[in-house]
PLY file of the C-alpha trace (Angstrom):
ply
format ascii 1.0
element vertex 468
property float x
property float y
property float z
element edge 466
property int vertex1
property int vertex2
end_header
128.41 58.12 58.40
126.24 56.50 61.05
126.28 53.48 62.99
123.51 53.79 65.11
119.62 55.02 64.41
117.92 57.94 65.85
115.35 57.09 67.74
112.54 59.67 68.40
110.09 60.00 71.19
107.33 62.34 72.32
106.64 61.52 75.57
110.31 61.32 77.08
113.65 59.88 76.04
116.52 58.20 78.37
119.97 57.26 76.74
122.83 55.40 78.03
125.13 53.01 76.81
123.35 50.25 77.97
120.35 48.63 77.07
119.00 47.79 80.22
120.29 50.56 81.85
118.10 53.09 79.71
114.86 50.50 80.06
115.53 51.55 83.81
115.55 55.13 83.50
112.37 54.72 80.55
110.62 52.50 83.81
110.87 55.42 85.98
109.21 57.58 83.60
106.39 55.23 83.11
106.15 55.14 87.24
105.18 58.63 87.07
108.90 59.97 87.90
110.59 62.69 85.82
113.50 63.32 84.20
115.88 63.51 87.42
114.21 59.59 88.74
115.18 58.34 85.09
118.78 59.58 84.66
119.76 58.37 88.31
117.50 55.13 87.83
120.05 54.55 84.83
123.05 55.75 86.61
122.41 52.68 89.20
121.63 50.10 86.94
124.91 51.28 84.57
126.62 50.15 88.40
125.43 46.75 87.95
125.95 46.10 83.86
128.36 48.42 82.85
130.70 47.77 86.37
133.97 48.57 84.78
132.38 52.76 83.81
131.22 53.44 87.58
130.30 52.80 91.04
128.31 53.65 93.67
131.70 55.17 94.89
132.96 57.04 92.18
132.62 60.79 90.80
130.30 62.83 88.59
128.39 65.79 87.95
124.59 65.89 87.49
123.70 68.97 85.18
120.13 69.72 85.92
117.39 71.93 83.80
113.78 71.93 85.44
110.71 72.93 82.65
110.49 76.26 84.87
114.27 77.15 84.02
116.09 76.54 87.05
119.12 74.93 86.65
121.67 73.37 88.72
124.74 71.13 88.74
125.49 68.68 91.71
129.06 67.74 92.11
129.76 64.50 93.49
132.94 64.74 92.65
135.61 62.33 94.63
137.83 63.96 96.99
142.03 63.39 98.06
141.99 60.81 100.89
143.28 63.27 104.66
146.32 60.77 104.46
147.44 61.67 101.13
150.66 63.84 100.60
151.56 65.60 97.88
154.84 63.17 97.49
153.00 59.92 97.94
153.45 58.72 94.44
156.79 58.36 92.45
156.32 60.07 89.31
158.10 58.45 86.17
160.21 61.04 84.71
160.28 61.94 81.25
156.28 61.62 81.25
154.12 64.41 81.11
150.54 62.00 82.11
150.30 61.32 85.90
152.14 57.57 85.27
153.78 56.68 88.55
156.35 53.96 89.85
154.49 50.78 89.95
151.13 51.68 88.62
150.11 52.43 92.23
147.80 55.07 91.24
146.13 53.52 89.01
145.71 49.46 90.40
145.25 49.02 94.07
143.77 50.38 97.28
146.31 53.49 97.31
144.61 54.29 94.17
141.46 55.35 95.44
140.05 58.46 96.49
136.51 59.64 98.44
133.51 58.98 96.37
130.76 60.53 96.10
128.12 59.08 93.24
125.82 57.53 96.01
125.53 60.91 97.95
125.20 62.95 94.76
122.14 60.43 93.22
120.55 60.63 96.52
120.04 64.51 96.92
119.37 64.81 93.06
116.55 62.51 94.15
115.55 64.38 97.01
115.59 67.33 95.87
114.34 67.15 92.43
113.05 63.96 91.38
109.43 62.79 92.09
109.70 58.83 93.43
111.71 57.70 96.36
115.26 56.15 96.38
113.90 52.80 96.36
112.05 53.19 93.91
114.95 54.18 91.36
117.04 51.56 92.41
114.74 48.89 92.11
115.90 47.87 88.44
119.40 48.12 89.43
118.71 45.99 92.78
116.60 43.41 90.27
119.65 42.88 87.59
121.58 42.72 89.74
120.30 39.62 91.77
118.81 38.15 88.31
122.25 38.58 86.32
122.73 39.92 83.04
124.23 39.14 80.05
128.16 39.87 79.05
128.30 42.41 76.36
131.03 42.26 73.99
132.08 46.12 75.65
132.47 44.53 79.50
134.18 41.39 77.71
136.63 43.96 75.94
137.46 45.71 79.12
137.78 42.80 81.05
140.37 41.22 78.83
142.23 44.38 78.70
142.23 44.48 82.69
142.15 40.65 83.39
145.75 40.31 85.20
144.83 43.08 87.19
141.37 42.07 88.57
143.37 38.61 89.18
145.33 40.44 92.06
141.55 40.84 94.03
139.97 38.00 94.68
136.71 39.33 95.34
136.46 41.21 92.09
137.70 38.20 90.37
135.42 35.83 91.47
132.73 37.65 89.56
133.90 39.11 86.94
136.37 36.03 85.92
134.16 33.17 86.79
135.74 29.94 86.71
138.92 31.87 86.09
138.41 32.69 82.60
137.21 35.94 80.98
133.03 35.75 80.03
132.04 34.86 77.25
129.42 37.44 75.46
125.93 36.47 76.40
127.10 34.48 79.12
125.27 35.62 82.29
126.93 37.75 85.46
125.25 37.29 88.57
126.24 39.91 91.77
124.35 38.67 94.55
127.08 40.81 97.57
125.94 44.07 95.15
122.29 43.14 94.91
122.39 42.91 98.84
124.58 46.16 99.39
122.36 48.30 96.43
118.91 46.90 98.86
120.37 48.17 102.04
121.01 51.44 100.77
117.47 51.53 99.35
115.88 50.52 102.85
118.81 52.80 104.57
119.31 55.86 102.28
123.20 57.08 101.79
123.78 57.25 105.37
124.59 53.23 105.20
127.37 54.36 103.19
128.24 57.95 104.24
127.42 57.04 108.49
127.27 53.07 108.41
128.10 49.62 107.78
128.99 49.68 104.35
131.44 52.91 105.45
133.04 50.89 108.01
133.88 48.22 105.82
135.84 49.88 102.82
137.70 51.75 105.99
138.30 47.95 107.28
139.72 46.85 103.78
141.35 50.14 103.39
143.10 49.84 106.66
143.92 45.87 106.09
145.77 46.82 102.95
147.76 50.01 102.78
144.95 52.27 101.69
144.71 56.07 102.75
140.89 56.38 103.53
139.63 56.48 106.48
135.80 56.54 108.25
136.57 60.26 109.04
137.33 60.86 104.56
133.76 59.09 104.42
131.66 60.87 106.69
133.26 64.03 106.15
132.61 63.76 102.25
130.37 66.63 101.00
128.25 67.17 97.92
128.26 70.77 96.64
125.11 72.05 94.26
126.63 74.79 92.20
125.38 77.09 89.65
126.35 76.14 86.16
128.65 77.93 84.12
127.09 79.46 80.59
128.45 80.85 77.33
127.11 80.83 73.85
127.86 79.47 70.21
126.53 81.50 67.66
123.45 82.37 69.16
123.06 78.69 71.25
123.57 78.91 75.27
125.85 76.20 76.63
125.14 75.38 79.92
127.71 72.92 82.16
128.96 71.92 85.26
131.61 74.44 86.57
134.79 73.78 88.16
136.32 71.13 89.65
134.82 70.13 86.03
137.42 71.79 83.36
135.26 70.52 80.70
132.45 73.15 80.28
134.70 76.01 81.11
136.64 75.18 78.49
134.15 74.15 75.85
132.79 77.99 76.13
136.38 78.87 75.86
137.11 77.28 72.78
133.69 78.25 71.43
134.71 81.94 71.80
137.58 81.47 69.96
136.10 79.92 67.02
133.25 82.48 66.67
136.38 84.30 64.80
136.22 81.76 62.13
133.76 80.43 59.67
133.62 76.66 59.82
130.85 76.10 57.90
132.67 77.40 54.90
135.93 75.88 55.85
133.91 72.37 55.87
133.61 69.51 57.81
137.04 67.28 58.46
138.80 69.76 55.97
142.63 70.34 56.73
142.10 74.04 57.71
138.47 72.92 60.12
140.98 69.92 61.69
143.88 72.13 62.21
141.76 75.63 63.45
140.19 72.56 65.87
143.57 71.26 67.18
145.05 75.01 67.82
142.36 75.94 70.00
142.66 72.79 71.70
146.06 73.46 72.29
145.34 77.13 73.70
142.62 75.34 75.93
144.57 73.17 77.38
147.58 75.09 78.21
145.02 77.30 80.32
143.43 74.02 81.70
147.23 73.09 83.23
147.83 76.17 84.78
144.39 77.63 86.50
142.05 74.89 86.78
141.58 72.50 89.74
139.00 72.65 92.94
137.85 75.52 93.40
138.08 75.52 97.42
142.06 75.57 96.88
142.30 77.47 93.60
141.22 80.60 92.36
140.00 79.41 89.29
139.43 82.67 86.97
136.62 81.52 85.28
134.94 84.55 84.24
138.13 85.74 82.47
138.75 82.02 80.97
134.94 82.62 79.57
135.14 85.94 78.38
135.44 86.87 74.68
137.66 89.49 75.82
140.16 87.25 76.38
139.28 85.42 73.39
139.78 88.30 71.43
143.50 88.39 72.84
144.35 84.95 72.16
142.71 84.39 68.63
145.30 86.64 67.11
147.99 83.86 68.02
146.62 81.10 66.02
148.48 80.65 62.65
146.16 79.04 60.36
148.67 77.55 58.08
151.36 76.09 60.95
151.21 74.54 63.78
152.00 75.99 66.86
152.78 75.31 70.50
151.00 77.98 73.28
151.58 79.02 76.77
148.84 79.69 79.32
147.41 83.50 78.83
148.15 85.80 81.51
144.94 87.58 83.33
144.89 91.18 84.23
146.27 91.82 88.11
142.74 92.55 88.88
141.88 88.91 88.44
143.31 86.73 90.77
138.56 55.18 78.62
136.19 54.73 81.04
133.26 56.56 82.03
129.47 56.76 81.36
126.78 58.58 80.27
123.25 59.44 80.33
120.68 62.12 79.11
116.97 62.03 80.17
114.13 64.38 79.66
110.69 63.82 80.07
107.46 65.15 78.70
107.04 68.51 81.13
110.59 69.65 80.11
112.80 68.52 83.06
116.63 67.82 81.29
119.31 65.97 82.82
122.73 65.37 81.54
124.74 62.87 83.97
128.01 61.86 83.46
129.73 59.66 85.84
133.02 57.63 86.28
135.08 54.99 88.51
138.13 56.49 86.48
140.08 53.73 84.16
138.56 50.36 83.95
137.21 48.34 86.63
138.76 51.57 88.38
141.25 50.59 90.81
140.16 46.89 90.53
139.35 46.97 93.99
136.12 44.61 95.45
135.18 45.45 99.11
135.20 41.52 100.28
131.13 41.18 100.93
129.66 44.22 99.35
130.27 43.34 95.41
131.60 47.12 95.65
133.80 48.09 93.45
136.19 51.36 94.20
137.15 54.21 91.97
140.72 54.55 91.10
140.47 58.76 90.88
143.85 59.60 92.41
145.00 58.90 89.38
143.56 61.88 88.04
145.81 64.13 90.55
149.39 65.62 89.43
151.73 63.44 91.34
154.43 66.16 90.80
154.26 68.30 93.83
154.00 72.17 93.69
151.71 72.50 90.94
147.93 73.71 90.22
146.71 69.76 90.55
149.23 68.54 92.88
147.77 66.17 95.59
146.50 67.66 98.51
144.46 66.04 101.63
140.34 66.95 100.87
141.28 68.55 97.61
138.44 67.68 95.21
139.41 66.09 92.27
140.14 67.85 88.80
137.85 66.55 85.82
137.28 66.97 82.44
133.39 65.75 82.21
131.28 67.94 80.02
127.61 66.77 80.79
125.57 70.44 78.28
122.69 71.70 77.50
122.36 73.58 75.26
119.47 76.06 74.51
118.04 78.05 71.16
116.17 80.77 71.80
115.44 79.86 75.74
113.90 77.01 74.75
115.89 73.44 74.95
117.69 72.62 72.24
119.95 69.72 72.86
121.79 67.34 75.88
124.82 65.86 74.92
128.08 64.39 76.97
130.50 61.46 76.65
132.98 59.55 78.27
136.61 59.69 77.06
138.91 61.49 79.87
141.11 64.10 78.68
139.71 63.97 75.39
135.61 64.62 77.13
135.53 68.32 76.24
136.84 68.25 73.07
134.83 66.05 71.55
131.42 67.41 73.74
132.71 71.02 71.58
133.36 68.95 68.38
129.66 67.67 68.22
128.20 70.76 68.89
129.77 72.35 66.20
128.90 69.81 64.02
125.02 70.68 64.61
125.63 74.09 65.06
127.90 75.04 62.08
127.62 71.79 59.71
123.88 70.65 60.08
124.30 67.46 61.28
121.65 65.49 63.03
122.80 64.99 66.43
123.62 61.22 65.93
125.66 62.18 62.96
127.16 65.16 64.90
128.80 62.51 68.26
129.76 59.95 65.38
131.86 62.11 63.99
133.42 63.89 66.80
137.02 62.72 67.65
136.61 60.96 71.35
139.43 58.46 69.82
0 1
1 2
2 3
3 4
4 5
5 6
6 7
7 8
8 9
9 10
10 11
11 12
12 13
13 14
14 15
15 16
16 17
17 18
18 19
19 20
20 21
21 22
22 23
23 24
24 25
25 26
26 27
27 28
28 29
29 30
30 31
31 32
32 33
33 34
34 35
35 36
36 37
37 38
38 39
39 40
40 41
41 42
42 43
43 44
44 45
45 46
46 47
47 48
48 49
49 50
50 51
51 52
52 53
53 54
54 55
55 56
56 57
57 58
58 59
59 60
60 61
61 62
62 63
63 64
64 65
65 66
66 67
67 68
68 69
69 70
70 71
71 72
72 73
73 74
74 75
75 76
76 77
77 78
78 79
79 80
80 81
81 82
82 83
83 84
84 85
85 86
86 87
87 88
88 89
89 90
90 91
91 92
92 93
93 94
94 95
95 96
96 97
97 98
98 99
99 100
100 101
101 102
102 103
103 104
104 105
105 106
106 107
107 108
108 109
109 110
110 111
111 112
112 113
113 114
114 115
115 116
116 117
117 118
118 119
119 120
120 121
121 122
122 123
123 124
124 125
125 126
126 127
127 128
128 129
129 130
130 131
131 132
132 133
133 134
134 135
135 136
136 137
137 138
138 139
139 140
140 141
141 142
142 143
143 144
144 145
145 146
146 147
147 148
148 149
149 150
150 151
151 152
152 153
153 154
154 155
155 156
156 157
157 158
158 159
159 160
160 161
161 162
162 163
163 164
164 165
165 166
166 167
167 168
168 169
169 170
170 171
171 172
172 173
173 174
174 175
175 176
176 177
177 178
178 179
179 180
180 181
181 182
182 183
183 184
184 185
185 186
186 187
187 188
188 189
189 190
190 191
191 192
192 193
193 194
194 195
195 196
196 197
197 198
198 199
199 200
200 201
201 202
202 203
203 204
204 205
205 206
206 207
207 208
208 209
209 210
210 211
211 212
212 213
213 214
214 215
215 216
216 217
217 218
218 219
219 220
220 221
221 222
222 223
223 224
224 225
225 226
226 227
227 228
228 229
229 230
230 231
231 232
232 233
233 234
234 235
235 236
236 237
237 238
238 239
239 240
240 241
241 242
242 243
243 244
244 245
245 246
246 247
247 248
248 249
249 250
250 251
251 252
252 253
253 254
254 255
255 256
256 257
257 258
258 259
259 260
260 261
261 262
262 263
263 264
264 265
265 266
266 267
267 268
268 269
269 270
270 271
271 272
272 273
273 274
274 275
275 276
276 277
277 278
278 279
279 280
280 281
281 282
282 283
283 284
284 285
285 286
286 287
287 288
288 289
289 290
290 291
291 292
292 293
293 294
294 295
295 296
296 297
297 298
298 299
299 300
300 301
301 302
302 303
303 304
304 305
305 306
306 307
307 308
308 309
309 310
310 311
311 312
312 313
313 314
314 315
315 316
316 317
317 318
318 319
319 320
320 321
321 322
322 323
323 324
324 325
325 326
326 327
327 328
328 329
329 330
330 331
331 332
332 333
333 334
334 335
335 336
336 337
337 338
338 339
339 340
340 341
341 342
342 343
343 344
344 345
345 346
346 347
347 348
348 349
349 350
351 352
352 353
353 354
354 355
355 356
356 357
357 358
358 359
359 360
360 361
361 362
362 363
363 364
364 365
365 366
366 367
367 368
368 369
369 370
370 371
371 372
372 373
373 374
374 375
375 376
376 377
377 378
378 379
379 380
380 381
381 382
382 383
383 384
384 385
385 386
386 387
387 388
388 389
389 390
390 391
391 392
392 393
393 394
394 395
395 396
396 397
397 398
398 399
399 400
400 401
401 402
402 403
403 404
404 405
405 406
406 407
407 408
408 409
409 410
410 411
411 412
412 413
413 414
414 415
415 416
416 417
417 418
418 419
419 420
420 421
421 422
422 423
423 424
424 425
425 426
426 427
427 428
428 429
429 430
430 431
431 432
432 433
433 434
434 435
435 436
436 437
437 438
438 439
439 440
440 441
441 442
442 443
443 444
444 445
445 446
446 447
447 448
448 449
449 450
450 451
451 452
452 453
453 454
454 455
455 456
456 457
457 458
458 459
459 460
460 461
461 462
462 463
463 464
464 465
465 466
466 467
């Protein structure tokens, strides 16, 4: 069952989860831009009307195909504040999520870690897309200083974090105005954004990355107990990586690698179900849901123990991806118990709140974006003057010192986004991601199976997928 309607194009298509924010990237493709312009156009303008999913200062990966087959990832990942320790949190025992005393990695300006969206949107721009930086901010600079209207989504999330944005009164005074949550269809004006988003199109990153807008998040930082400093900011560093790849059944899978988990993972599970025949097990059967939940379980026990940034960690992705090791494993699921799984053990040779958005436009360019400011309204956090609001990532990091995610001064964060593409026969066959934290790869690997092994148009395929 459905709940939205395929839409078809022929010249280009740009989705989000945001009207507006898709009529931004679709703008950019009328301009004469491609694929790359539309996906970061969107990205900018989800900033603006989807506020509580991501921010200029926040972390993503931008998985890249170009018509002539090159393809990329860009990791603009955040990074571990160089005043963090790996003790600087009180972890609540008996919990195996990253909950700590007092929420403070989650609410709060010791919550947030070096972002990197801005940086990341700029290079994809500069290096592959056609129009300037201006240019693809333009829509987000215009609702921003017009207003838009309060979807019943942002009014959800906002009621959910409303005693928390309380605590900062310069998120508050937008996002609660008159001190009461929106209604829907009520408008949102951010005129300190609209101003902030214009410099940076007249500037470029560096008024972030090298100026004003830099110095003040140290300011605010420094004025309230907050770990980053002007050195975390310019020091911050985008990395373009080459994309890890597996295949499903005679589909490629291409994804961001590492410090994604998500991709990695997917391919993982993939190889493990290549064992099995789902399409004659059937959709949401007991055997497909359990056979899906066992290799989920395998996954992630392998996710806890080897995966993390890849500058600290030797992440053994090639074995992780192998169907070698696949072929080891799959003997261990029982496919009439459940069971619980260690991580495998490689050879001594071997060492709720994030967006969306797939573009492609008529000369075969693909991008699949997927970006995040972490938990809702992030860490709540309005730099006073820039309408900025600031990720709350660190809570993403093992509190628990000594282990493969522990915190760690410049460590890059560990993720679970899962931006594919996936190609039949070399030629594109589908873009797909979705927000959903832990749950992100899972339910990317769900809907692709759904096409793959069930037949399900792609709209049926994500509807059906567990991201709940």
């Amino acid at each position: 069952m459905t709940f939205k309607q395929p839409a078809v194009a022929s010249k280009g298509m740009v989705t989000s989860n945001h009207p507006l924010a898709s009529l931004a990237g679709t703008e950019m493709l009328v301009k004469g831009g491609n694929a790359v312009d539309a996906a970061i156009a969107t990205m900018f303008a989800l900033t603006v009307v989807e506020p509580m999913m991501v921010t200029i200062f926040g972390a993503g990966f931008v998985n890249i195909r170009l018509a002539d087959g090159t393809s990329t990832v860009i990791d603009n990942y955040v990074t571990v504040p160089g005043r963090a320790t790996p003790d600087m949190f009180q972890p609540i025992p008996g919990r195996i999520d990253h909950k700590v005393k007092d929420e403070l990695n989650e609410v709060g300006h010791r919550s947030v870690a070096t972002g990197g969206t801005l940086l990341g949107w700029a290079t994809a721009i500069e290096k592959y897309g056609r129009l300037s930086l201006g240019e693809v901010m333009e829509p987000a600079i215009r609702f921003a200083r017009d207003g838009f209207r309060v979807s019943p989504y942002l009014q959800a999330i906002t009621r959910m974090q409303e005693d928390n944005i309380r605590r900062f009164p310069a998120t508050s005074e937008v996002f609660l105005p008159g001190g009461r949550v929106p209604e829907v269809g009520s408008r949102i004006v951010r005129a300190d954004y609209s101003r902030t988003l214009a410099a940076i199109a007249e500037h470029g990153p560096d008024y972030l990355y090298h100026g004003p807008l830099g110095h003040a998040i140290a300011a605010d930082m420094a004025a309230n107990g907050g770990l980053i400093t002007m050195d975390d900011i310019e020091g911050y560093r985008v990395f373009e990586r080459e994309p890890v790849r597996g295949t499903y059944r005679g589909h490629e899978i291409i994804g961001p690698p590492p410090p994604s988990s998500g991709p990695l993972h997917i391919i993982q599970m993939f190889n493990l179900l290549e064992g099995f025949d789902l399409r004659a097990m059937g959709f949401g059967t007991v055997e497909t849901v359990h056979l899906w939940a066992e290799v989920m379980k395998l996954a992630f026990a392998d996710r806890h123990e080897y995966v993390a940034d890849p500058a600290s960690t030797a992440v053994p992705v090639s074995w992780l991806t192998s169907r070698a090791y696949a072929d080891e494993r799959r003997p261990d699921i029982d496919t009439a118990r459940c069971k619980q799984y260690a991580h495998g053990v490689p050879a001594a040779s071997l060492v709720e709140s994030t967006t969306h958005c797939c573009a492609m436009d008529d000369e075969g360019n693909i991008v699949a974006t997927t970006n995040t400011l972490h938990m809702g309204f992030g860490s709540k956090v309005t730099v006073p003057g820039t309408g900025m609001l600031l990720n709350d990532c660190m809570e993403l990091m093992d509190p628990n010192p000594g282990r493969t995610n522990s915190i760690a001064p410049g460590k890059r964060v560990l993720s679970s986004m899962s931006p594919c593409i996936v190609m039949r026969d070399g030629q594109p066959f589908m873009t797909l991601g979705t927000p959903g934290g832990l749950k992100i790869f899972g339910a990317v690997a769900q809907a692709i199976s759904n096409v793959i092994d069930h037949q399900m148009p792609l709209q049926e395929a994500l509807g059906s997928a567990d991201v709940g």
